[in-house]
VOPAGU-2260 file (C-alpha; in pm, 1 decimal, decimal comma):
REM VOPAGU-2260
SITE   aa  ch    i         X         Y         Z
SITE  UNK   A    0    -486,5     907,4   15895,6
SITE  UNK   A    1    -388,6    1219,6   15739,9
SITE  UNK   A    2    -718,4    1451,2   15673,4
SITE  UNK   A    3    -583,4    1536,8   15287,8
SITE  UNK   A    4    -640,7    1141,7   15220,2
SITE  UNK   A    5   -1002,3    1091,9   15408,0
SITE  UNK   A    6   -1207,1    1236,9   15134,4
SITE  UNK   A    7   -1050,3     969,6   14885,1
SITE  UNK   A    8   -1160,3     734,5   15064,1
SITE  UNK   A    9   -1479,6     593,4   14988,4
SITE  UNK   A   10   -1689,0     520,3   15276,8
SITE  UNK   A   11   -1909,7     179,5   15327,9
SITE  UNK   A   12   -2243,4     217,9   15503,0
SITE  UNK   A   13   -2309,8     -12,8   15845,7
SITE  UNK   A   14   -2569,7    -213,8   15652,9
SITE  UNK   A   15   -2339,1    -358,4   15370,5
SITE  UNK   A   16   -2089,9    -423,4   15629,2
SITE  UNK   A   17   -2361,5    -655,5   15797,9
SITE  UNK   A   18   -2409,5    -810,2   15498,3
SITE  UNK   A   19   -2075,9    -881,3   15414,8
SITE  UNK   A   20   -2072,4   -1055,5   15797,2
SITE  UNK   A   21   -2390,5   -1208,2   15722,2
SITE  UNK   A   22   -2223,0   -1398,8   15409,7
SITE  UNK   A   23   -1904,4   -1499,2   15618,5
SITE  UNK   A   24   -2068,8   -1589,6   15869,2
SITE  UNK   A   25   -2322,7   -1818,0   15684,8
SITE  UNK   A   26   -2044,3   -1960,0   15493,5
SITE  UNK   A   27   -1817,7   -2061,6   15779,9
SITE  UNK   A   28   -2154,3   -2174,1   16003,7
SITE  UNK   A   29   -2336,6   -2427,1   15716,1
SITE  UNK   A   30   -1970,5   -2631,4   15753,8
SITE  UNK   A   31   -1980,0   -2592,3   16092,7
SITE  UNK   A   32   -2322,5   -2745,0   16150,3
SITE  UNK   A   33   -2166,3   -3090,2   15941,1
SITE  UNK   A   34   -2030,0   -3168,2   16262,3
SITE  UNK   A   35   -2363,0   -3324,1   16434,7
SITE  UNK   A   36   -2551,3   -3201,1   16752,9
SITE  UNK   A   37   -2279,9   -3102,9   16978,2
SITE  UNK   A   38   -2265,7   -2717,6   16989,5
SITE  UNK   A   39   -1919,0   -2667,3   17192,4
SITE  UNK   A   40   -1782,7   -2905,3   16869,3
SITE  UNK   A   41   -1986,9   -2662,6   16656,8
SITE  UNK   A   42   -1849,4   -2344,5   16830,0
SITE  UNK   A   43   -1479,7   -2424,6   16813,5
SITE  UNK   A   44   -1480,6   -2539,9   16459,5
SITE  UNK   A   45   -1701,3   -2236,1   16356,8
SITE  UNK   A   46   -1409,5   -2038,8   16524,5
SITE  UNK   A   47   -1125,7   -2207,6   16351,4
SITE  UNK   A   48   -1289,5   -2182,4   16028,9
SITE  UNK   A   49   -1383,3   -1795,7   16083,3
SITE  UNK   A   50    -934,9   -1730,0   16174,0
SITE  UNK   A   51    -918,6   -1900,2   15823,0
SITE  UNK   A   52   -1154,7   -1708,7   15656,7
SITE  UNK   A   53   -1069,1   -1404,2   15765,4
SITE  UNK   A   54    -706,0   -1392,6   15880,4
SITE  UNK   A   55    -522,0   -1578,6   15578,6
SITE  UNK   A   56    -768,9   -1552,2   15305,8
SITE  UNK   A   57    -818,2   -1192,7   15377,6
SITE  UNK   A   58    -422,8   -1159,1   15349,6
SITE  UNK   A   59    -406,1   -1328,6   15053,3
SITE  UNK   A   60    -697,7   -1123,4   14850,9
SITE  UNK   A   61    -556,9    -776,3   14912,0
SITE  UNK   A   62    -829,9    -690,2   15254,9
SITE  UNK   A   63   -1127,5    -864,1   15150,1
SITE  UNK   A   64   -1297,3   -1218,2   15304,0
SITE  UNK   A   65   -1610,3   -1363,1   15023,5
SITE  UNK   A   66   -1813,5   -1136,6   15166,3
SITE  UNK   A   67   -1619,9    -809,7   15130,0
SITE  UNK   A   68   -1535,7    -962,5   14769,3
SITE  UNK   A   69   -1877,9    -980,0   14713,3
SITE  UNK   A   70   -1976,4    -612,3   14836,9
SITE  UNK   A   71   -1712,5    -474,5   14679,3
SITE  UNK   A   72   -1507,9    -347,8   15028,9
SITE  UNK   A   73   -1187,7    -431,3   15207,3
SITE  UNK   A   74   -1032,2    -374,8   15544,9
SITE  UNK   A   75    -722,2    -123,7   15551,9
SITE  UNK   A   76    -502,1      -7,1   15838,2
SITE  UNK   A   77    -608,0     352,5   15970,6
SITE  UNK   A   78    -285,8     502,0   16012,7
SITE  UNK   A   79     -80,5     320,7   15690,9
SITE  UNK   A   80    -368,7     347,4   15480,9
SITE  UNK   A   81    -334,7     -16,4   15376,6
SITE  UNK   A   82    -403,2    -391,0   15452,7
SITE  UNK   A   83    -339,4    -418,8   15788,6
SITE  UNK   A   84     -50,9    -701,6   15934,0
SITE  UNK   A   85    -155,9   -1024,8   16082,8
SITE  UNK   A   86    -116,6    -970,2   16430,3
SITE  UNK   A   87    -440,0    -635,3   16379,4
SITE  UNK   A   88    -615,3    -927,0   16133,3
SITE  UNK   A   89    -614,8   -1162,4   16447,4
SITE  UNK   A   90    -690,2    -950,0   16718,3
SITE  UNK   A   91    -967,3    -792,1   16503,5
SITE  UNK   A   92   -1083,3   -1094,3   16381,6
SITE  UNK   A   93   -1076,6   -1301,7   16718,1
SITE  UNK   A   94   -1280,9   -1088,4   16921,9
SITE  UNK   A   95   -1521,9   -1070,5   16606,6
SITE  UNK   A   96   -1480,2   -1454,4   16548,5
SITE  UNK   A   97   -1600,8   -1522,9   16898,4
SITE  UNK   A   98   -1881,4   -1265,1   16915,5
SITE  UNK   A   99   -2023,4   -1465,6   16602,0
SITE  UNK   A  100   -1974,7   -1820,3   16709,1
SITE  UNK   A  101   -2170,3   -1681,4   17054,1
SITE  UNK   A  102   -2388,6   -1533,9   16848,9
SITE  UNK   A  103   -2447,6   -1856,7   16592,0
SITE  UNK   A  104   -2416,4   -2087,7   16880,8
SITE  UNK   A  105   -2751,6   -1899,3   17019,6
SITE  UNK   A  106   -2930,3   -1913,0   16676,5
SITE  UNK   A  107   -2883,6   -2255,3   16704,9
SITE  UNK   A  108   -3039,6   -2307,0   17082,0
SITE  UNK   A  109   -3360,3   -2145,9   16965,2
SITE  UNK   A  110   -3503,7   -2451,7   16902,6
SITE  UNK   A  111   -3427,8   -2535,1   17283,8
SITE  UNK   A  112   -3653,4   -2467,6   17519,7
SITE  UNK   A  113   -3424,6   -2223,1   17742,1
SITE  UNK   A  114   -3485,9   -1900,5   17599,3
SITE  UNK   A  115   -3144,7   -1777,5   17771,4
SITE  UNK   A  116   -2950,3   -1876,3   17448,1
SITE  UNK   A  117   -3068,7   -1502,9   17332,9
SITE  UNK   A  118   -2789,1   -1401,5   17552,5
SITE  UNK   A  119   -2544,5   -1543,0   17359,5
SITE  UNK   A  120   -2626,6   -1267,2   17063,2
SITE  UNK   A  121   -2520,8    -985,4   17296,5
SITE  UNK   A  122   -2186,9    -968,9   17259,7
SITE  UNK   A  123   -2190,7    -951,1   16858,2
SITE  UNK   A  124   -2496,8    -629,3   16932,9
SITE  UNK   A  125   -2266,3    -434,9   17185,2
SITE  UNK   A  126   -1958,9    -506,7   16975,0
SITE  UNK   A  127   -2164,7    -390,4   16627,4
SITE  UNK   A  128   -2392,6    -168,8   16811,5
SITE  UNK   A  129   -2027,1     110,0   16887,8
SITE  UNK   A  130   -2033,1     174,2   16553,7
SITE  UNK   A  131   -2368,8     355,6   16526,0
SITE  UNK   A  132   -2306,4     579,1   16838,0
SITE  UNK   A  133   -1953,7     669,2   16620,6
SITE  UNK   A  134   -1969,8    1003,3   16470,4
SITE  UNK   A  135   -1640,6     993,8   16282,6
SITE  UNK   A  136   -1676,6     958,4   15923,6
SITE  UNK   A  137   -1560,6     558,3   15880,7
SITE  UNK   A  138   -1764,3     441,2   16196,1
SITE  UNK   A  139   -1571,7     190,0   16380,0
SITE  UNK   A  140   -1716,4    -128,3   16598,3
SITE  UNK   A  141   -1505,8    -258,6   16894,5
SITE  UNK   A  142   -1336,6    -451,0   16687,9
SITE  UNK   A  143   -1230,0    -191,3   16456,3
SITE  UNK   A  144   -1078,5     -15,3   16704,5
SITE  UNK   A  145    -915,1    -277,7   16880,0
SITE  UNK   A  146    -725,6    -410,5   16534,2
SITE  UNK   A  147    -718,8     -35,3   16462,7
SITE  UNK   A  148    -875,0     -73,0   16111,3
SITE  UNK   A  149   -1143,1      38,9   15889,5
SITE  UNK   A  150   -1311,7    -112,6   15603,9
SITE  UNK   A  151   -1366,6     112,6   15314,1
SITE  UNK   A  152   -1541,3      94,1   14981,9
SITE  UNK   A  153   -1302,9     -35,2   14644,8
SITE  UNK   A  154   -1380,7    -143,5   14285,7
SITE  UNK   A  155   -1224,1    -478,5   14314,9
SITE  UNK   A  156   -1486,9    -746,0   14384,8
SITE  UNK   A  157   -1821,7    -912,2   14263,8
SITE  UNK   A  158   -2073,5    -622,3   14333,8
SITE  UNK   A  159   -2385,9    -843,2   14442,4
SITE  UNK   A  160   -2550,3    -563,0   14601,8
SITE  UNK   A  161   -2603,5    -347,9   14277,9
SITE  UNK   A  162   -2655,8    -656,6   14101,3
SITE  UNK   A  163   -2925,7    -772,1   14313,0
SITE  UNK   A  164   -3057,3    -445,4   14334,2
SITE  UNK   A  165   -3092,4    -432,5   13938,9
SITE  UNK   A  166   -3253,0    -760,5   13937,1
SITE  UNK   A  167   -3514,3    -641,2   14213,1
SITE  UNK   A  168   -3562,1    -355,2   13998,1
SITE  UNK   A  169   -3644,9    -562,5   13669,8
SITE  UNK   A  170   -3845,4    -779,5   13868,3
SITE  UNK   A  171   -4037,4    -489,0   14000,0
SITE  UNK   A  172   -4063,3    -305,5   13654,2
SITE  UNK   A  173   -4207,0    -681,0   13511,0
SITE  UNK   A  174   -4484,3    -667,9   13790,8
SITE  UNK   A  175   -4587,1    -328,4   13699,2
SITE  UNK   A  176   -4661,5    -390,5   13294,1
């Protein structure tokens, strides 16, 4: 990326990022629990469902899945400085897709006795867990770097965060008269 362009480039912090997972993920996982109480059933259709969510779909809407739509972010190539081709959407996406249905797949063993299921989460926290130990100024996870892309800020979407923010702020200025 050329250093003239960086500074246009608005920059998303880690925590809206996880919240734009945290909305993919829920919205691909509530489907995926339809399918009754076999998890490897569960896993590969959360899987399949996360490609479509985030491979096509995020094609289609210029960079951004629902949950980048609803933060108000999208996912660009680092060195074209735009949406990045399908074959960096599915490598970044795959590795990300299977961290998460590892991850989801051991949410839904807690209620097992075998406390091992935690294990399952670790790939998603080493994967997230590069960007924080990333000094450059778009911190990238694993699989950031391995799609070689970053996911910037952009005035295209639904801006829930601000919005909720404004309604916790009403509520709060309500509690206080």
């Amino acid at each position: 990326m050329s250093s003239d362009l960086v500074p246009l480039l608005p920059k998303v912090s880690i925590g809206r990022r996880a919240a734009a997972f945290c909305i993919d993920a829920i919205a691909v996982w509530l489907p995926s629990l339809l399918l009754g109480a076999n998890p490897i059933v569960q896993t590969i259709f959360f899987f399949l469902l996360w490609m479509l969510l985030r491979v096509p779909i995020v094609r289609k809407n210029q960079g951004q899945s629902l949950g980048r739509w609803a933060l108000d972010m999208k996912i660009i190539d680092v060195r074209l400085e735009r949406m990045p081709g399908v074959q960096k959407l599915c490598k970044r996406e795959g590795l990300l897709g299977i961290c998460a249905a590892l991850a989801f797949a051991g949410v839904g063993g807690l209620t097992s006795t075998n406390a091992a299921v935690l294990l399952l989460m670790l790939p998603l926290a080493i994967d997230c867990s590069i960007a924080f130990i990333d000094t450059a100024r778009f911190p990238q996870t694993f699989h950031d770097r391995l799609g070689k892309t970053i996911v910037i800020g952009t005035q295209r979407g639904y801006s829930l965060d601000i919005k909720v923010r404004r309604l916790l702020d009403q509520v709060q200025a309500n509690v206080r008269r």
